[in-house]
DRENMIMAR-735837 format. One record per residue: residue number from 1; residue in one letter; x, y, z of N, C-alpha, C, O in turn. Coordinates in steps of 0.02 Angstrom, whole numbers, plus 32768, in hexadecimal, padded with zeros to 4 digits. Layout:
<node><num>NUM</num><residuo>A</residuo><n_east>X</n_east><n_north>Y</n_north><n_up>Z</n_up><ca_east>X</ca_east><ca_north>Y</ca_north><ca_up>Z</ca_up><c_east>X</c_east><c_north>Y</c_north><c_up>Z</c_up><o_east>X</o_east><o_north>Y</o_north><o_up>Z</o_up></node>
...
//
This chain:
<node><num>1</num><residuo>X</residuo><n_east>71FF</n_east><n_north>1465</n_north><n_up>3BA9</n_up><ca_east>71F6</ca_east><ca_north>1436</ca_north><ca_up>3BE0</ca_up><c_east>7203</c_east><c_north>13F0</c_north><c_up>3BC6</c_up><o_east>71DB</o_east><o_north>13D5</o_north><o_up>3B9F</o_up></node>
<node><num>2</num><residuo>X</residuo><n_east>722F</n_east><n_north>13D6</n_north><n_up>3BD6</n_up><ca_east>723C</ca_east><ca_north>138E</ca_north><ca_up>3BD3</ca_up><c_east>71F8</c_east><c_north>1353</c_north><c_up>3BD0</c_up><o_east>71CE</o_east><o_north>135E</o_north><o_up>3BFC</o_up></node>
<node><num>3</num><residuo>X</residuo><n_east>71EE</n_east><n_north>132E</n_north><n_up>3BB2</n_up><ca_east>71B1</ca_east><ca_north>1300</ca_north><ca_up>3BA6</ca_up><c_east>71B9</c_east><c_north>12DC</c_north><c_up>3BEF</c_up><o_east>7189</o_east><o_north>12DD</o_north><o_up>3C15</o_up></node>
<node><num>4</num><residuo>X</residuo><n_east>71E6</n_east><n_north>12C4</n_north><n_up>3BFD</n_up><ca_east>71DD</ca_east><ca_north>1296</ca_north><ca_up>3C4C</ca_up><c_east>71C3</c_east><c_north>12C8</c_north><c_up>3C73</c_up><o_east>718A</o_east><o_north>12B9</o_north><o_up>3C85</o_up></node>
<node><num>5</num><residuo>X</residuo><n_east>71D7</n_east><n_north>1302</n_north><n_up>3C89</n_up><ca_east>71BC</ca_east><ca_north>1340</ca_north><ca_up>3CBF</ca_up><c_east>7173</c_east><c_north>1340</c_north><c_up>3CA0</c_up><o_east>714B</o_east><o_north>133E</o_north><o_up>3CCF</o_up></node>
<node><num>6</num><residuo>X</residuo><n_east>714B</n_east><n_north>1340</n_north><n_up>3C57</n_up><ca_east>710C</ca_east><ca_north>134A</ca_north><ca_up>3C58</ca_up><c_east>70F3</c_east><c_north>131D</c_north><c_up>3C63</c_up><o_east>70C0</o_east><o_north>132D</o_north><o_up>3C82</o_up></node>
<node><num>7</num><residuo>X</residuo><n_east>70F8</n_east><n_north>12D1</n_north><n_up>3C5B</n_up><ca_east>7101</ca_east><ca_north>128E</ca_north><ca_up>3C60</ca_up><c_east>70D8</c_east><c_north>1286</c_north><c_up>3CB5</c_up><o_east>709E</o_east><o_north>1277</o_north><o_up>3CC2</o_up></node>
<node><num>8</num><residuo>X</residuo><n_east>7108</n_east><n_north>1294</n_north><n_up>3CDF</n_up><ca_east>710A</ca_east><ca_north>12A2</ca_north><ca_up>3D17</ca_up><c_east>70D8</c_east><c_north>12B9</c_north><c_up>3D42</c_up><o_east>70BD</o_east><o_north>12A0</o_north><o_up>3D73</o_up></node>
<node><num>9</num><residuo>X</residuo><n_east>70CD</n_east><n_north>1314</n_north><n_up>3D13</n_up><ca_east>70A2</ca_east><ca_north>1336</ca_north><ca_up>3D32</ca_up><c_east>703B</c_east><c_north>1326</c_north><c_up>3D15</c_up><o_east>7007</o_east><o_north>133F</o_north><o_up>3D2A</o_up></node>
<node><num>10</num><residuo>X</residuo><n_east>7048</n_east><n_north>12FD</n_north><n_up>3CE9</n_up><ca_east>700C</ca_east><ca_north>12E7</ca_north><ca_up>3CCE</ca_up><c_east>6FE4</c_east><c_north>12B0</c_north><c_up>3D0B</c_up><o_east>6FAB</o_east><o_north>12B1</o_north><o_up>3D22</o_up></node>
<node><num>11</num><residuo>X</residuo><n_east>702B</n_east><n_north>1279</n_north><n_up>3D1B</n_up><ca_east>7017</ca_east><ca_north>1240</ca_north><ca_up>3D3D</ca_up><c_east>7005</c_east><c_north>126E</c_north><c_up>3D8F</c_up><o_east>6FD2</o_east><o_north>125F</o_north><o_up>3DAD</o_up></node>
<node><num>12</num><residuo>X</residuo><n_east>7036</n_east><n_north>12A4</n_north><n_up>3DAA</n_up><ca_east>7013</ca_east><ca_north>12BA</ca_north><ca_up>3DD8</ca_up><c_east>6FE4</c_east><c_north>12D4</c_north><c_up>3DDA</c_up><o_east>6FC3</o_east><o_north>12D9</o_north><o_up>3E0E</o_up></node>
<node><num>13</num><residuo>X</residuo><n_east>6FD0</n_east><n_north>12F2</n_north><n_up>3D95</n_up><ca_east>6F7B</ca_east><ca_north>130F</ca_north><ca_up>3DB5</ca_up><c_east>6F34</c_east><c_north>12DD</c_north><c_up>3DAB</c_up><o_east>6EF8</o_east><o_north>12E5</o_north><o_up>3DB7</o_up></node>
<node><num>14</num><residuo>X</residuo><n_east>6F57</n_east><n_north>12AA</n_north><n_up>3D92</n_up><ca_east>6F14</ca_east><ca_north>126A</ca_north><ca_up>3D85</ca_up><c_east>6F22</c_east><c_north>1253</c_north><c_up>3DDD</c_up><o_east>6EF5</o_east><o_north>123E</o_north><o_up>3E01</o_up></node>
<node><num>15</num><residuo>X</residuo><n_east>6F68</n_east><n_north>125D</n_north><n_up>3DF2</n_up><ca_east>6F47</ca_east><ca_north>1223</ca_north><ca_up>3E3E</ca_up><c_east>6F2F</c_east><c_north>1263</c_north><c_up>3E5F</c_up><o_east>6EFE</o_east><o_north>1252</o_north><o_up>3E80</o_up></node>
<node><num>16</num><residuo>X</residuo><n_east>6F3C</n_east><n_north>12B8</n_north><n_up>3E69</n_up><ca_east>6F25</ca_east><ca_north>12E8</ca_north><ca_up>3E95</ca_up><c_east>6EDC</c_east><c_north>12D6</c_north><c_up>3E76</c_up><o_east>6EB7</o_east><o_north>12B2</o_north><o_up>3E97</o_up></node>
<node><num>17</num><residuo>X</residuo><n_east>6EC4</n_east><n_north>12F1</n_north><n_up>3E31</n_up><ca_east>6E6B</ca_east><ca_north>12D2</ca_north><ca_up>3E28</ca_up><c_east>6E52</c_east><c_north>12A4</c_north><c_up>3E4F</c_up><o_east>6E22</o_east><o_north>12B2</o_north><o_up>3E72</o_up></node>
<node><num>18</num><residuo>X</residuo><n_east>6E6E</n_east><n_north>126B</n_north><n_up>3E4F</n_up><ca_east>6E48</ca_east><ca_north>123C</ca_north><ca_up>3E76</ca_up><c_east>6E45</c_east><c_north>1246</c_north><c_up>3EB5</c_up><o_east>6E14</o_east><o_north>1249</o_north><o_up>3ED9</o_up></node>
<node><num>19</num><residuo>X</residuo><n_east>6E84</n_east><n_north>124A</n_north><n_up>3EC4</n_up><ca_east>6E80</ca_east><ca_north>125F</ca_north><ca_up>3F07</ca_up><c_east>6E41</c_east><c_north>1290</c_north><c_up>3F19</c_up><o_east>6E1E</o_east><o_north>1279</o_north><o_up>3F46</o_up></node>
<node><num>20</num><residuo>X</residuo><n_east>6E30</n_east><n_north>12C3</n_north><n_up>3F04</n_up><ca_east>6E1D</ca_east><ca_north>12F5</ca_north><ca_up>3F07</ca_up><c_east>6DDB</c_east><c_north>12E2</c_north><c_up>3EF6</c_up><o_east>6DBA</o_east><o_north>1313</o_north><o_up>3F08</o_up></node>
<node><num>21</num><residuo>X</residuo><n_east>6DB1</n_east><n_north>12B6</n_north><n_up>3EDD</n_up><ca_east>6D8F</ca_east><ca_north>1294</ca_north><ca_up>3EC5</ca_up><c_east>6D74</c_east><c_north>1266</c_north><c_up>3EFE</c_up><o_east>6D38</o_east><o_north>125E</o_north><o_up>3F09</o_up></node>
<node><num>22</num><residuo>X</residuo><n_east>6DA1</n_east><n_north>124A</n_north><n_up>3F1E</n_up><ca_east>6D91</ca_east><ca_north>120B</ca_north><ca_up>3F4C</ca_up><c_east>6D7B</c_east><c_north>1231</c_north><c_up>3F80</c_up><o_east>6D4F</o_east><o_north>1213</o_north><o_up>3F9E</o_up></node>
<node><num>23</num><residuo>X</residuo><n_east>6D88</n_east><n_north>126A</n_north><n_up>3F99</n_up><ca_east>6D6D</ca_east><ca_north>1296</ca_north><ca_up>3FD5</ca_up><c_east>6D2B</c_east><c_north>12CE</c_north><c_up>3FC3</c_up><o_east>6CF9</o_east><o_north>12E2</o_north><o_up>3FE1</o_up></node>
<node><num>24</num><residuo>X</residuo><n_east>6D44</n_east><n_north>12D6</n_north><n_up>3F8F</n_up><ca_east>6CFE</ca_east><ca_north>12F6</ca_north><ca_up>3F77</ca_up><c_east>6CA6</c_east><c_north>12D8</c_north><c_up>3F74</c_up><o_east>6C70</o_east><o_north>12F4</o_north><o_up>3F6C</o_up></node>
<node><num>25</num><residuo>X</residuo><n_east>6CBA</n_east><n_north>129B</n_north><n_up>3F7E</n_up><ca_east>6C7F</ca_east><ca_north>1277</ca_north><ca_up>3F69</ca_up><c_east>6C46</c_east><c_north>123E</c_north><c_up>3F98</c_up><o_east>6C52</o_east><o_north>1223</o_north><o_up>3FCF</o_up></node>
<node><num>26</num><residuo>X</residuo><n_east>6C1F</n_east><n_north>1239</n_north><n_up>3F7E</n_up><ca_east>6BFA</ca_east><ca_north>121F</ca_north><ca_up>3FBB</ca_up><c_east>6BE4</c_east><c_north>11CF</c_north><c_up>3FA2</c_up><o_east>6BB0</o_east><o_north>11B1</o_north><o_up>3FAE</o_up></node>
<node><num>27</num><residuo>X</residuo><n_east>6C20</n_east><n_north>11B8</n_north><n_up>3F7B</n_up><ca_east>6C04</ca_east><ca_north>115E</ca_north><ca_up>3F59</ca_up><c_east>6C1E</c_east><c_north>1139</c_north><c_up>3F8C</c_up><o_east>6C49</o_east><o_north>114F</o_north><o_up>3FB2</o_up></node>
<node><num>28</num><residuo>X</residuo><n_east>6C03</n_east><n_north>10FB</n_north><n_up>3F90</n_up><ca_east>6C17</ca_east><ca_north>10BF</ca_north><ca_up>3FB9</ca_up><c_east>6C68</c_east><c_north>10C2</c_north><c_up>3FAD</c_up><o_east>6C7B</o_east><o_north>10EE</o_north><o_up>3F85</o_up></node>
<node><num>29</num><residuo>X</residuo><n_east>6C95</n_east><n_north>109F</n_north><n_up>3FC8</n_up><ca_east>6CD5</ca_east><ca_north>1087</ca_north><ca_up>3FCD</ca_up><c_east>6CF1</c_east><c_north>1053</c_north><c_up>3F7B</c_up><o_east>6D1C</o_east><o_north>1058</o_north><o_up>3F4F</o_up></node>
<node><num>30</num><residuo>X</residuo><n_east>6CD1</n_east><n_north>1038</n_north><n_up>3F87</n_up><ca_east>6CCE</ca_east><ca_north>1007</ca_north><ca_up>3F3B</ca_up><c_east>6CD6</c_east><c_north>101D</c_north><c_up>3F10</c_up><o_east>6D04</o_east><o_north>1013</o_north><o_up>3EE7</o_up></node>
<node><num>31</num><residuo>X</residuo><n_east>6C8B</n_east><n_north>105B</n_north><n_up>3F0C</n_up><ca_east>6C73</ca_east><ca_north>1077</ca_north><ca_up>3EAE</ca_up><c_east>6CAF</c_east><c_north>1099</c_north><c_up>3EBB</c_up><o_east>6CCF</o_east><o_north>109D</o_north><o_up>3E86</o_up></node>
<node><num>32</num><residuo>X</residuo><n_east>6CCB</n_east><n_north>10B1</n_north><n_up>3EE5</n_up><ca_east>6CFA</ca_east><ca_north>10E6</ca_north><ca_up>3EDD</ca_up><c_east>6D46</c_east><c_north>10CF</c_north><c_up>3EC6</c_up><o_east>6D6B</o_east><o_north>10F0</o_north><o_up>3EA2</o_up></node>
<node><num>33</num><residuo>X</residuo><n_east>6D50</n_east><n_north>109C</n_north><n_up>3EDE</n_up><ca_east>6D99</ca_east><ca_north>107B</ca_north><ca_up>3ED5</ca_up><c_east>6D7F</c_east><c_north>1082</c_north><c_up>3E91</c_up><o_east>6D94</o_east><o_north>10B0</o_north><o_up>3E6D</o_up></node>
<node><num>34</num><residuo>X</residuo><n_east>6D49</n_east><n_north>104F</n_north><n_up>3E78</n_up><ca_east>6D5B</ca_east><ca_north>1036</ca_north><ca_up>3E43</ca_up><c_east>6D5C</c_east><c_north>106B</c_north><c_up>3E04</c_up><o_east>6D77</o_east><o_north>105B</o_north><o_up>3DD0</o_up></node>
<node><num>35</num><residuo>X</residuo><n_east>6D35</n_east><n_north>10BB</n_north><n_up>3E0C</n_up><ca_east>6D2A</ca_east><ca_north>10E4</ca_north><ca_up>3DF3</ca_up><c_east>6D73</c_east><c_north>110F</c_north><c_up>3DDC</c_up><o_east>6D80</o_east><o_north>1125</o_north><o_up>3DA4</o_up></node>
<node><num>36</num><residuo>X</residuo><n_east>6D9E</n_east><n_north>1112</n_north><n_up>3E1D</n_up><ca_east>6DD0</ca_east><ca_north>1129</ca_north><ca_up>3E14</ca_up><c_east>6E1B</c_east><c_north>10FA</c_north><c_up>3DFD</c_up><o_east>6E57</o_east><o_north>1107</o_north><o_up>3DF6</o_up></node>
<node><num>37</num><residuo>X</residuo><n_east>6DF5</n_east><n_north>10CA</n_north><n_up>3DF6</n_up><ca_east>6E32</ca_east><ca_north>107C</ca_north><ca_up>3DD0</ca_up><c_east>6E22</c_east><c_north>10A4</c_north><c_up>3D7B</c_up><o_east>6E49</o_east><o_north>10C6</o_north><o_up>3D59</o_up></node>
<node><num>38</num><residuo>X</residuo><n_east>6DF2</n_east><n_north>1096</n_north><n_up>3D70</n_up><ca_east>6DDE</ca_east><ca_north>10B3</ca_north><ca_up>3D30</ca_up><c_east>6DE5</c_east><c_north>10EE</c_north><c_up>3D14</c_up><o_east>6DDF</o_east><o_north>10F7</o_north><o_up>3CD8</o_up></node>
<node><num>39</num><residuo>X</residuo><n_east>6DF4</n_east><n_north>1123</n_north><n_up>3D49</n_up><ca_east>6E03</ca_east><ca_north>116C</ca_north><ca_up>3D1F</ca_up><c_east>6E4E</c_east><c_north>115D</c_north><c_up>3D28</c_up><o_east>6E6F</o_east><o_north>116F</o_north><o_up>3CF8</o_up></node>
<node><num>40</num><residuo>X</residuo><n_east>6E6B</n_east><n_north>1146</n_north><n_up>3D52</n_up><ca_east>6EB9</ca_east><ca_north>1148</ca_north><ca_up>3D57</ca_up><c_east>6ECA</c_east><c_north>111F</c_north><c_up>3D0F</c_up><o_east>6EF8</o_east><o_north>113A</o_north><o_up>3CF1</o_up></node>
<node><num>41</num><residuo>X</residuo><n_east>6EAD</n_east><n_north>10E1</n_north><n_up>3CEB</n_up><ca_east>6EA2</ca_east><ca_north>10B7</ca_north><ca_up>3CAE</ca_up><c_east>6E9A</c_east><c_north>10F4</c_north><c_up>3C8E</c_up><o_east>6EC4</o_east><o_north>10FC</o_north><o_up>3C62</o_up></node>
<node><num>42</num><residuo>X</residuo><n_east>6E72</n_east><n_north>1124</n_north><n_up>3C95</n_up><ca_east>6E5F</ca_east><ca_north>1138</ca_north><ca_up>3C61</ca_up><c_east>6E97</c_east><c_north>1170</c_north><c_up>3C4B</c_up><o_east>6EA0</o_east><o_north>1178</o_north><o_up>3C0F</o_up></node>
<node><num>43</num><residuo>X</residuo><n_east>6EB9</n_east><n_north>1192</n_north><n_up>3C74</n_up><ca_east>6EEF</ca_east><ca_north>11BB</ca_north><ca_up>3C75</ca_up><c_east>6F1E</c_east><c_north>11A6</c_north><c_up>3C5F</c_up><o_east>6F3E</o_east><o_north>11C6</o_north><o_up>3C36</o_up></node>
<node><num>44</num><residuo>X</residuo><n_east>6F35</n_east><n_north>115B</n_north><n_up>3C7A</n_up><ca_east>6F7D</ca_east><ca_north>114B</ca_north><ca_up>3C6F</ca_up><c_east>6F72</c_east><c_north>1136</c_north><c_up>3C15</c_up><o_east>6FA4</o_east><o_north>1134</o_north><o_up>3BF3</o_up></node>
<node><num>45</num><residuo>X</residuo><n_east>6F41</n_east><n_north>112D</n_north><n_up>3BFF</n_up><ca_east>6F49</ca_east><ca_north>110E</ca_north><ca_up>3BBD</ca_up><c_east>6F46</c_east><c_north>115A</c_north><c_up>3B98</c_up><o_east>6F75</o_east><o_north>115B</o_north><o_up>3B70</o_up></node>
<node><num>46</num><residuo>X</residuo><n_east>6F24</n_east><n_north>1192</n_north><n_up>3B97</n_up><ca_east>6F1F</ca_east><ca_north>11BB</ca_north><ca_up>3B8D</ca_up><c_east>6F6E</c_east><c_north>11DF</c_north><c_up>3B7B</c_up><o_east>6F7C</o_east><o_north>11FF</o_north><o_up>3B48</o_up></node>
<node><num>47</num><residuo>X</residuo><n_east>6F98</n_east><n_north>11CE</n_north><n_up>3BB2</n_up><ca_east>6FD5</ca_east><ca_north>11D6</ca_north><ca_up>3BC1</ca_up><c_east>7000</c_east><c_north>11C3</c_north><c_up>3B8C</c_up><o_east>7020</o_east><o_north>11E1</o_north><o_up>3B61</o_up></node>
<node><num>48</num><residuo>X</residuo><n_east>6FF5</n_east><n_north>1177</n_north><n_up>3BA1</n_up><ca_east>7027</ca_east><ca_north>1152</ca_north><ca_up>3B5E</ca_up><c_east>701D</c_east><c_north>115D</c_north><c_up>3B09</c_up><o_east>7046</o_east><o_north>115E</o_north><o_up>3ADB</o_up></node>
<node><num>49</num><residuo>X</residuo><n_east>6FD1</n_east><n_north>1165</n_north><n_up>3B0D</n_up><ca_east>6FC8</ca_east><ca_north>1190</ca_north><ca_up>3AC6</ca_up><c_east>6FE5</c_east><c_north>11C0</c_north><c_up>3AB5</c_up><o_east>7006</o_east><o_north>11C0</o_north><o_up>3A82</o_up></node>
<node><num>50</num><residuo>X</residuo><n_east>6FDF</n_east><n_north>11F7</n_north><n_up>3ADD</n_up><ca_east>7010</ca_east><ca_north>122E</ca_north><ca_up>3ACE</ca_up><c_east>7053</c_east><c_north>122C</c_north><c_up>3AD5</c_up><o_east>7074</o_east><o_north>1260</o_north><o_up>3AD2</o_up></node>
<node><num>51</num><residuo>X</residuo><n_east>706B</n_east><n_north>11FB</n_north><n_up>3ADF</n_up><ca_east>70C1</ca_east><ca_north>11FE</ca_north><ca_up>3ADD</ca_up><c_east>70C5</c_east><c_north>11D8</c_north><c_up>3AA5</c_up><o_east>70F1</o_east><o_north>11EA</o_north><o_up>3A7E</o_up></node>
<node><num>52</num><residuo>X</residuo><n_east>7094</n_east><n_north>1194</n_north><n_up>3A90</n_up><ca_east>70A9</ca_east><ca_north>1172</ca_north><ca_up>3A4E</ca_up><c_east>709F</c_east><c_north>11AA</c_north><c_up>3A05</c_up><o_east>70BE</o_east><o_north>119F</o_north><o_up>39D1</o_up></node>
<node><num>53</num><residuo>X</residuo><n_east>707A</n_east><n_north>11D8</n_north><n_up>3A0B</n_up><ca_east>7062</ca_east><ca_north>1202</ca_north><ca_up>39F3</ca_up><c_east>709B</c_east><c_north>1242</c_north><c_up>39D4</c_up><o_east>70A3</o_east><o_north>125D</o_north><o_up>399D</o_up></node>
<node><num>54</num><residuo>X</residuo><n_east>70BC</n_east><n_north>1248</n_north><n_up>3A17</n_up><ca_east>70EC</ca_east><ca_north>1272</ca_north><ca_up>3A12</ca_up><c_east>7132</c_east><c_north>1256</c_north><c_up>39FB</c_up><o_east>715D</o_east><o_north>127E</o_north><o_up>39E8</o_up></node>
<node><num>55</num><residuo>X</residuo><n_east>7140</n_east><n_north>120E</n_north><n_up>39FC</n_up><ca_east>7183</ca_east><ca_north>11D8</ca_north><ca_up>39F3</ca_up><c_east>716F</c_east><c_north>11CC</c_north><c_up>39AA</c_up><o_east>71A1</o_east><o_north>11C5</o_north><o_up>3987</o_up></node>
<node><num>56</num><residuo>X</residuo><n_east>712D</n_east><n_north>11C8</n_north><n_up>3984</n_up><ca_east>7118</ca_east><ca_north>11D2</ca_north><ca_up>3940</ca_up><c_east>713D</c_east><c_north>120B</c_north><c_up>3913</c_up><o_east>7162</o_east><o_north>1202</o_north><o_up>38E3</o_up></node>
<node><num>57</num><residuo>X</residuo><n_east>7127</n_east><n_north>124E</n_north><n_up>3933</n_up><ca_east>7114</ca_east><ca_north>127A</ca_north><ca_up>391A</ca_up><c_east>7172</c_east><c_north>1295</c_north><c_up>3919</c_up><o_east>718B</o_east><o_north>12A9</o_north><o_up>38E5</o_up></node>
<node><num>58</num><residuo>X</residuo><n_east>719F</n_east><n_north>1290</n_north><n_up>395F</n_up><ca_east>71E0</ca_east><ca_north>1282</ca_north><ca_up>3955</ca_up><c_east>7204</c_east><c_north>125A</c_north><c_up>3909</c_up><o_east>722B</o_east><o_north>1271</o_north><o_up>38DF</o_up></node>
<node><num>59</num><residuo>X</residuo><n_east>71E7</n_east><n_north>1221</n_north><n_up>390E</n_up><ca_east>7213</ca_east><ca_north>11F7</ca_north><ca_up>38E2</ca_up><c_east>7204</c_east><c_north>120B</c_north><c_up>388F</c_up><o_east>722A</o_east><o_north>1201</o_north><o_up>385F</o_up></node>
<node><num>60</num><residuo>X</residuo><n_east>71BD</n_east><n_north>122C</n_north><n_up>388E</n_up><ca_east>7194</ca_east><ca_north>122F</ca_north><ca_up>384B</ca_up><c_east>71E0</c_east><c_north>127F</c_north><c_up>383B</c_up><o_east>7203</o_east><o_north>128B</o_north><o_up>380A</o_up></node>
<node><num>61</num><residuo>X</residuo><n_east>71DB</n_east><n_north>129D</n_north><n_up>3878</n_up><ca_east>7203</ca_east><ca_north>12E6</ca_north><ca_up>384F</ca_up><c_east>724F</c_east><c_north>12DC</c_north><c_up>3848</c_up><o_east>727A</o_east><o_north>1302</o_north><o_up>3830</o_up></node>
<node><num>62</num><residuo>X</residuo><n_east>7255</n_east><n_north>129B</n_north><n_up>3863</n_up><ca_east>72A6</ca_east><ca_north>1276</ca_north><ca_up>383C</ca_up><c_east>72B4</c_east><c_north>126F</c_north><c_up>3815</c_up><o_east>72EC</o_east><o_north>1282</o_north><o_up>3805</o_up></node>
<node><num>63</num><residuo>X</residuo><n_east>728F</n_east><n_north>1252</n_north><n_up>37EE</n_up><ca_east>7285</ca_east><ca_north>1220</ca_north><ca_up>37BE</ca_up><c_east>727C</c_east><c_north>125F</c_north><c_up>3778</c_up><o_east>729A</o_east><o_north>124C</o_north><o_up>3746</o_up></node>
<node><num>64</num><residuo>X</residuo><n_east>725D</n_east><n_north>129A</n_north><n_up>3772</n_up><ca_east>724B</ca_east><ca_north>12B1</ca_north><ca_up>373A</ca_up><c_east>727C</c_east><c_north>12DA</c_north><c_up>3727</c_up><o_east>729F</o_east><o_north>12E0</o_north><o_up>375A</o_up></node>
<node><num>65</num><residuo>X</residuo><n_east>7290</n_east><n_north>12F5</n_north><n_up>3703</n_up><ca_east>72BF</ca_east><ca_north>132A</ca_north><ca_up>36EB</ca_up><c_east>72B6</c_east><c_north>1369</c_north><c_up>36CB</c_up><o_east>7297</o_east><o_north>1376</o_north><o_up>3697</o_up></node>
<node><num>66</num><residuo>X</residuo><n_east>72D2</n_east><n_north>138A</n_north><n_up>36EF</n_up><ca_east>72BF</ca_east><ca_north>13E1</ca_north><ca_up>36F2</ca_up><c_east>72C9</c_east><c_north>1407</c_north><c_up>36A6</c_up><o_east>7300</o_east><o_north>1408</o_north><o_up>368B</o_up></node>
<node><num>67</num><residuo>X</residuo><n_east>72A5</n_east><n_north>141A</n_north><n_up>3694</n_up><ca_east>72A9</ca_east><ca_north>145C</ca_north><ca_up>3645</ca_up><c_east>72E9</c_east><c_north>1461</c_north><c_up>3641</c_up><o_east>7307</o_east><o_north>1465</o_north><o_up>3676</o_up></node>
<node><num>68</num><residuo>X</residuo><n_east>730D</n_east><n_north>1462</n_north><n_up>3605</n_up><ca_east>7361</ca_east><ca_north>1492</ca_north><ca_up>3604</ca_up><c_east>7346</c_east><c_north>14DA</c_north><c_up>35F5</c_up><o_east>736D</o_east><o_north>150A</o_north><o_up>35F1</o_up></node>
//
């Protein structure tokens, strides 16, 4: 699977959660925005970790050279 297609399917299930989240629940309007500002924060960085993670871990198996 291509990293943009998982990329993709990561960022859709943080907005279906919330979504899914915002109806589920019985908080004021406010706590809730601001609850779900913060898990979407908390996902998208989550996100970018794992791709810098993976653009690391790419360049590190460039760089070394294989047994003869």
């Amino acid at each position: 699977m291509e990293s943009g297609k998982v990329v993709g399917a990561l960022l859709t299930g943080v907005a279906v959660g919330a979504v899914l989240g915002a109806l589920l629940t019985s908080e004021k309007g406010k706590d809730l925005i601001k609850k779900i500002v913060e898990l979407e924060s908390d996902g998208f960085n989550t996100i970018k970790d794992l791709i810098s993670d993976f653009k690391g871990n790419i360049s590190d198996s460039g760089t070394s050279n294989p047994p003869l």
